[in-house]
C-alpha positions as CSV (number, residue, x, y, z in Angstrom):
1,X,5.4,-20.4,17.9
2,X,7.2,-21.9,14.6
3,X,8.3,-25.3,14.8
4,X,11.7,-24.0,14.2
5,X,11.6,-22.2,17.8
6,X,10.5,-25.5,19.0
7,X,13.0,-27.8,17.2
8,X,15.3,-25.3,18.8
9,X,14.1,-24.9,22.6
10,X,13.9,-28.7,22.4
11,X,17.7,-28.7,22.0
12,X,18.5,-26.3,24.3
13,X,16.7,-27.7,26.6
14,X,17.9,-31.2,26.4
15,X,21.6,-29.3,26.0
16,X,21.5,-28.5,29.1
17,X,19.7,-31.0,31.0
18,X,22.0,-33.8,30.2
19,X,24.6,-31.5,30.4
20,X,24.1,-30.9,34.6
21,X,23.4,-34.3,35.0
22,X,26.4,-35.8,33.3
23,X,28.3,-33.2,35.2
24,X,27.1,-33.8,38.6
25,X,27.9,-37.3,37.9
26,X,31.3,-37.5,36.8
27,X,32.3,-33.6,37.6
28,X,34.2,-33.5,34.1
29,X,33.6,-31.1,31.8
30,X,34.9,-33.4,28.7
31,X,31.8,-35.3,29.5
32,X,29.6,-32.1,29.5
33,X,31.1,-31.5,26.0
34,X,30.4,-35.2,24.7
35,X,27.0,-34.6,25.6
36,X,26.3,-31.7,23.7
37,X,28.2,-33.4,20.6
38,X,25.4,-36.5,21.2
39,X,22.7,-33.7,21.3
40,X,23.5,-32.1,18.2
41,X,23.6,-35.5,16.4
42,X,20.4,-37.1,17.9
43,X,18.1,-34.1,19.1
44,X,17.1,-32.7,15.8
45,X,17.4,-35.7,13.8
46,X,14.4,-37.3,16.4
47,X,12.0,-34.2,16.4
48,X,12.6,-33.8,12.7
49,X,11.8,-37.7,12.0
50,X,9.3,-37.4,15.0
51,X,7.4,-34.4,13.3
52,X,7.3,-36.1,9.7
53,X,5.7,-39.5,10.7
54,X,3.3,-37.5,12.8
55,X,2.7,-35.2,9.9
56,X,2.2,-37.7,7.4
57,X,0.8,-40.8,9.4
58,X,-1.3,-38.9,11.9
59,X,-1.1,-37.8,15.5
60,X,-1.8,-41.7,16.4
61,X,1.7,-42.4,15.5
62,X,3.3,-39.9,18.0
63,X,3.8,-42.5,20.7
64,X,5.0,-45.6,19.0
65,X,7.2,-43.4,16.7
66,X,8.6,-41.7,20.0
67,X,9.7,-45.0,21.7
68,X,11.2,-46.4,18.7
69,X,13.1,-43.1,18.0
70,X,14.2,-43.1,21.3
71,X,15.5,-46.1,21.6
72,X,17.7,-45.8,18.8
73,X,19.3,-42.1,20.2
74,X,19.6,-44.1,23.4
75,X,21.3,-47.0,21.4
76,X,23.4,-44.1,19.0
77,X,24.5,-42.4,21.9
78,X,25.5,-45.1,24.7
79,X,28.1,-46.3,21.4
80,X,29.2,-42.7,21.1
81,X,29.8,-42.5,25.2
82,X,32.0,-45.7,24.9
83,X,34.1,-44.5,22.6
84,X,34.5,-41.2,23.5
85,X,34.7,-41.8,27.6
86,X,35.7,-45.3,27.4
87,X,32.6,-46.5,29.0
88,X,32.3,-50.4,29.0
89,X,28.4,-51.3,27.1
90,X,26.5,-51.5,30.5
91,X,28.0,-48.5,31.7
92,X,27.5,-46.8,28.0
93,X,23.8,-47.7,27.9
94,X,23.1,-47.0,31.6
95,X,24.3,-43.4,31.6
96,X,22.4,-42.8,28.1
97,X,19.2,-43.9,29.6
98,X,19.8,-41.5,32.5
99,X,20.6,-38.8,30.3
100,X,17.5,-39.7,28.2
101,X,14.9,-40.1,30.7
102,X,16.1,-37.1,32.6
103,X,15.7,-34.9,29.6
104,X,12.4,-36.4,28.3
105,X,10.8,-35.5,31.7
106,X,12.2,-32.7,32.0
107,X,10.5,-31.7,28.9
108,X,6.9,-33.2,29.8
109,X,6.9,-31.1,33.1
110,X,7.9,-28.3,31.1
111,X,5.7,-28.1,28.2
112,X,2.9,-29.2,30.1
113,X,2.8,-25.7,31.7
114,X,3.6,-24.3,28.2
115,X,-0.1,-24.5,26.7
């Protein structure tokens, strides 16, 4: 598979992952759609960033690089949920967290079956 394919089935994936669990959380579609806005933003920017420090630094850097990347999209998008749902910080950062770690395992269980 390109890495294209991937960078896309990663989106996807994520797209729709947050998406059901921001919706079965606050049943508003607005929210669904200011999920898929902080997935177009973040979601290729990490894998891109994430597939350029591996390629240049080695395969050693994969998990350090992921943490920190992640930590910033959790960062980037709890500011973006508390502006655009009026989310105080904790409640902000808590939800992007959720949304995070839902979608990152959801994508471990996933492409483990995948090879």
């Amino acid at each position: 598979m390109s890495i294209i394919f991937n960078f896309i089935l990663c989106l996807v994936l994520t797209i729709i992952i947050e998406g059901i669990v921001i919706f079965i959380k606050y049943n508003r579609w607005d929210y669904v759609y200011y999920s898929f806005l902080c997935n177009i933003l973040t979601n290729p920017m990490l894998n891109l960033l994430l597939y350029l420090l591996v390629w240049e630094l080695g395969l050693e850097i994969y998990l350090p690089a992921l943490i920190m990347l992640e930590i910033i999209v959790v960062i980037v998008e709890a500011y973006i949920y508390k502006i655009l749902c009026k989310f105080s910080k904790k409640e902000a950062l808590k939800l992007s967290i959720l949304l995070n770690i839902s979608s990152y395992l959801t994508g471990v269980f996933i492409f483990m079956f995948k090879r």
